[in-house]
C-alpha positions in Angstrom: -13.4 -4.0 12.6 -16.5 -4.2 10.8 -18.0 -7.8 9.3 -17.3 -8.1 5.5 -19.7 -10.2 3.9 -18.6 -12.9 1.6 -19.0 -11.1 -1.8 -16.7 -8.7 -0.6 -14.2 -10.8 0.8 -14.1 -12.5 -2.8 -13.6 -9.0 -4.3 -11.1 -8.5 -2.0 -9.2 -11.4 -2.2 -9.3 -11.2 -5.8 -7.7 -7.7 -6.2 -4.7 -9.3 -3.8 -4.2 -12.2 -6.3 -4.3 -9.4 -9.0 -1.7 -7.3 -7.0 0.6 -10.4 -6.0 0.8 -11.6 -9.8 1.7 -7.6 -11.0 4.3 -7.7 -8.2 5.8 -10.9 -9.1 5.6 -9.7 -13.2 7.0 -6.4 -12.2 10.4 -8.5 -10.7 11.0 -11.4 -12.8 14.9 -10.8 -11.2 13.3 -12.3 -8.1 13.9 -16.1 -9.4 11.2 -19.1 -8.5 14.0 -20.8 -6.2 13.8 -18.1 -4.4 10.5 -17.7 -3.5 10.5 -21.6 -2.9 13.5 -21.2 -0.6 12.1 -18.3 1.1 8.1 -18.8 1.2 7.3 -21.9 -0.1 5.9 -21.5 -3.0 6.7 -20.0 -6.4 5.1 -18.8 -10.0 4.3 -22.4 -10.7 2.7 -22.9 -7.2 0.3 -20.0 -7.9 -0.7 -20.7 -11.8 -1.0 -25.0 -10.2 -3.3 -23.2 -7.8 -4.9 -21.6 -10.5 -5.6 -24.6 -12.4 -6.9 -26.0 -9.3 -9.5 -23.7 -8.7 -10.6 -23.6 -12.9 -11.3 -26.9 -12.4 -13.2 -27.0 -9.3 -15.2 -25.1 -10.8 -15.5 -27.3 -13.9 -13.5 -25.1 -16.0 -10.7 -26.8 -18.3 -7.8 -25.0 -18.0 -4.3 -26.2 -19.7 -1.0 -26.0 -17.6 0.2 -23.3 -19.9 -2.9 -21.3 -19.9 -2.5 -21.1 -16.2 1.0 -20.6 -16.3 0.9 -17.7 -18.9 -1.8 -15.9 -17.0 0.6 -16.1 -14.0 3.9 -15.1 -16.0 1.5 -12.7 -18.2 3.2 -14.4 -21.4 4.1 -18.1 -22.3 6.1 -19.9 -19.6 8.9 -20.8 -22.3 9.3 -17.0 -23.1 9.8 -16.1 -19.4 11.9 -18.8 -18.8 14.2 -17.6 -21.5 14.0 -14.2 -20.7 14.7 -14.3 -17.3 15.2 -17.7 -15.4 18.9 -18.2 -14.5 20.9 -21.1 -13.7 20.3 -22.1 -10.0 23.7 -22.3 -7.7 24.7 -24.8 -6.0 24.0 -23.5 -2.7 20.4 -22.2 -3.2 20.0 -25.8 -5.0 21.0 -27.3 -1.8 19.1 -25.0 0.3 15.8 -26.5 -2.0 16.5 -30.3 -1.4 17.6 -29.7 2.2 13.8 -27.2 2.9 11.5 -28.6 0.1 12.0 -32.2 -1.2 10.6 -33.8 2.3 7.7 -31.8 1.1 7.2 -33.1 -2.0 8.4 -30.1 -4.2 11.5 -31.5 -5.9 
């Protein structure tokens, strides 16, 4: 495999983000507990991470700006739209995986 210099990594890495958020828009069935219970991380996480990186870079980015370019429309909307009540079981599954980790 050939060296790909840093620009290009960027680029790259970039279009995956890009492709990961279409993906994730494209299934709004596929519920954040689920991702958290299965990977670790969720919509939130990635528009959080987001955030994080707008403001390393001395850009001031609101929690909802960040969350809406994740969701690709207000969190509120998507949440009505599409979030469901959580069950009991993949509740439990949450607290027993993620709250040691600081994600409840």
């Amino acid at each position: 495999m050939s060296e790909i210099d840093s620009k290009t990594t960027e680029q790259l890495e970039a279009a995956v983000f890009r492709r990961l958020v279409q993906h994730l828009r494209t299934h709004p069935d596929v519920q954040n507990i689920d991702l958290m219970n299965l990977a670790g991380f969720c919509r939130n996480c990635l528009s959080n991470w987001y955030k994080d990186a707008a403001e390393e870079k001395g850009i001031d980015l609101s929690k909802e700006a960040s969350r809406e370019i994740v969701y690709g429309m207000p969190y509120d909307d998507w949440k009505s739209k599409f979030q469901t009540e959580a069950s009991a079981e993949k509740l439990a599954r949450f607290d027993e995986v993620h709250a040691k980790e600081g994600h409840s």
